[in-house]
N, C-alpha and C positions, 0 to 999 in steps of 0.2 A: 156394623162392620165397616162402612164408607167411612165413618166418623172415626176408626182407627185409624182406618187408614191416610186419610188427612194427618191427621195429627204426627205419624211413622214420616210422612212425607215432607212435614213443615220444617218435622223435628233433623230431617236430613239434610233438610238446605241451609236451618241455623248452625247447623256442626263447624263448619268452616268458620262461620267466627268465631267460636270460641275457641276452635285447636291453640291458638297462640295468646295464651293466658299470662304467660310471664314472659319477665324482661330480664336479659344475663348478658354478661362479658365474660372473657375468658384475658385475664393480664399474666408473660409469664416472664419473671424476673429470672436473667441468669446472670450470674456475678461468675468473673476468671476468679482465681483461688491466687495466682500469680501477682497480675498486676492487679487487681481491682476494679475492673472495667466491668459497669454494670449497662446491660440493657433489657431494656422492658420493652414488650411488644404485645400491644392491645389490638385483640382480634373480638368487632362490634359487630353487631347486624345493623345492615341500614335499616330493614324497616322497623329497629328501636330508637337507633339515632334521629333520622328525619324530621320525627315528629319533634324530639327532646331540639330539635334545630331554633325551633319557636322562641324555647328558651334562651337557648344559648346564643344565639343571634340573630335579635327581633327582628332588626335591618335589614335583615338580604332574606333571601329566599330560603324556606325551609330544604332543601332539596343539598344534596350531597355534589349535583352539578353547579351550582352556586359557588364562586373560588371565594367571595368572602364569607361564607356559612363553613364552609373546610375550614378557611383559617381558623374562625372560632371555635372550632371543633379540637382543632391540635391544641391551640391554646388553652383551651378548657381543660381538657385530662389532661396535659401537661403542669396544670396549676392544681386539680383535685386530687391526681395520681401523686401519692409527694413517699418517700422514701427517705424519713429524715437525713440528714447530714450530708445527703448525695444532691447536688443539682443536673438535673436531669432534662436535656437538652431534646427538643426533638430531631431525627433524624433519617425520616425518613417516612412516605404513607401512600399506599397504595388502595384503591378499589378491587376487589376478588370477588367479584360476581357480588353476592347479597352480605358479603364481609367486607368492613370496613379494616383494616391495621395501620395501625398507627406503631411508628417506634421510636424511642429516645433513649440516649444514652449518656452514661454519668461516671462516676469515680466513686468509689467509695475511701474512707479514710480511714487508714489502721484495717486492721482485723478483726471487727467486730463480733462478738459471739451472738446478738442478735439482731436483727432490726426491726424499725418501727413503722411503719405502714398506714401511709394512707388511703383507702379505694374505695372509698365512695362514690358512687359516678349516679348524675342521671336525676336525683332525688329531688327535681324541682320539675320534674315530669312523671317521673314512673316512683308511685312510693315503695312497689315491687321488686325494684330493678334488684338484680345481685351479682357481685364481681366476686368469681373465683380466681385468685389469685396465687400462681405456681412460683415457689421459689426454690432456683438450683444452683447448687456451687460447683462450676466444671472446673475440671484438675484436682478436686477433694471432694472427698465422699459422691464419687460417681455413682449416679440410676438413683441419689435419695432427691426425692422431691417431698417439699415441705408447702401445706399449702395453707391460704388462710379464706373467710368468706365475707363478704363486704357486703351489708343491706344499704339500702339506699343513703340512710342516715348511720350508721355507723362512722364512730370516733376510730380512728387511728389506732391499730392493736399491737403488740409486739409479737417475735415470732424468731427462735432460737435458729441458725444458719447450720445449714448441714455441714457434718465432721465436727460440731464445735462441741 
């Protein structure tokens, strides 16, 4: 019975490592229907990023307090996050408690009836990671959201624009 009990007891202290098993982003694309004005806003957990910091910029300090580990940060999803045709500029990124968001903003060209997508984030740390990625066209086809899913290594997918 002691020997259960150990083991109910061990088994409760290791739980907490495991609860956070996987690694996820949440990217959500809204385009004006008007002019064309797109922006993307990546809401990360720091404690996925920090570590992926190693990666992304060996040189400075892994730590999200690091201003040259940030930069690397924005410039990196900035450079993985790609939305063909659109150059997407950052503009803007805040700390929210254990959320990271980053945002950039772009143009798109013509009216395209779909686009093509790239969200792969992470994949040289987490070969888990997955980017849910929301795309909505405000001024046309309001409340449709379109979404797509990004594993680590996933290629670039296409993905038809709401109203079209």
């Amino acid at each position: 019975m002691r020997l259960l009990a150990a083991i109910a007891l061990l088994l409760g202290l290791a739980a907490p490592a495991h609860a956070h098993r996987g690694h996820a982003s949440l990217a959500v694309v809204e385009i004006d229907a008007k002019s064309g004005a797109v922006t993307v806003t990546h809401h990360l957990q720091a404690h996925d990023v920090e570590p992926a910091l190693v990666d992304i910029a060996p040189d400075a300090q892994p730590s999200l307090d690091d201003e040259d580990a940030f930069k690397a940060l924005v410039a990196y999803v900035g450079q993985r996050f790609r939305i063909a045709g659109v150059r997407l500029a950052p503009a803007g990124q805040r700390l929210d408690g254990d959320t990271v968001v980053l945002r950039y903003i772009g143009l798109l060209k013509g009216k395209p009836k779909q686009l093509l997508i790239s969200g792969a984030l992470f994949g040289e740390t987490w070969d888990d990671h997955s980017t849910l990625v929301n795309i909505r066209i405000v001024g046309r086809g309001a409340g449709i959201t379109r979404s797509l899913n990004f594993g680590a290594h996933d290629p670039e997918k296409p993905i038809a624009l709401p109203g079209s």
